[in-house]
C-alpha positions in Angstrom: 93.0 106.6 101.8 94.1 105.3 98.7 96.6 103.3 100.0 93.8 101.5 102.4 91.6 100.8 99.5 94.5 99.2 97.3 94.9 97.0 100.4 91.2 96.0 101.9 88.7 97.2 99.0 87.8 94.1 96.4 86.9 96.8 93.7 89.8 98.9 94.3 92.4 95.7 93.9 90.7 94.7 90.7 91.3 98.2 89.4 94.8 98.0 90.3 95.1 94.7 88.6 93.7 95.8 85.5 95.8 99.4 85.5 99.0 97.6 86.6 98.0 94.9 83.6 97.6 98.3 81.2 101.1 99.1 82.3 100.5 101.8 84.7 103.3 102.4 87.7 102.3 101.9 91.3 102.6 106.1 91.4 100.5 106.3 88.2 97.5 104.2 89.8 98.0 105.9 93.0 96.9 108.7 91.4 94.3 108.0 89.8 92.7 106.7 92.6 93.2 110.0 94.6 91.2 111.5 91.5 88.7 109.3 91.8 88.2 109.1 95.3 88.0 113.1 95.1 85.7 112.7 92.6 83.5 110.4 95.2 83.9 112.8 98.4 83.3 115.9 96.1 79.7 113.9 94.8 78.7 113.0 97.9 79.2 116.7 100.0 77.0 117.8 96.9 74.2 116.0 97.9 74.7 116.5 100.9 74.3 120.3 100.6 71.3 120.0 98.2 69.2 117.7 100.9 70.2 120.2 103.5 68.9 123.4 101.3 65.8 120.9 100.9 65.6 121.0 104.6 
């Protein structure tokens, strides 16, 4: 998934710009996008499971 985003996502190639310009490695960034993409998916079940108990 991260790979995708580095490639088609606007946000996610200005991110790698500025990490790469920071002096991050390709690996390094990759990673920190998994983290935050986990970070995302993790967020979203949450409120997913709240509207449900809602329900």
């Amino acid at each position: 998934m991260a790979l995708v985003r580095m490639r088609y996502c606007a946000r996610t190639q200005a991110y790698v710009a500025k990490r790469t310009g920071d002096g991050l490695s390709k690996k390094d960034i990759i990673r920190c996008l998994k983290r935050y993409i986990a970070r995302e998916v993790f967020k979203t079940l949450e409120e997913d499971m709240k509207a449900l108990a809602m329900a």
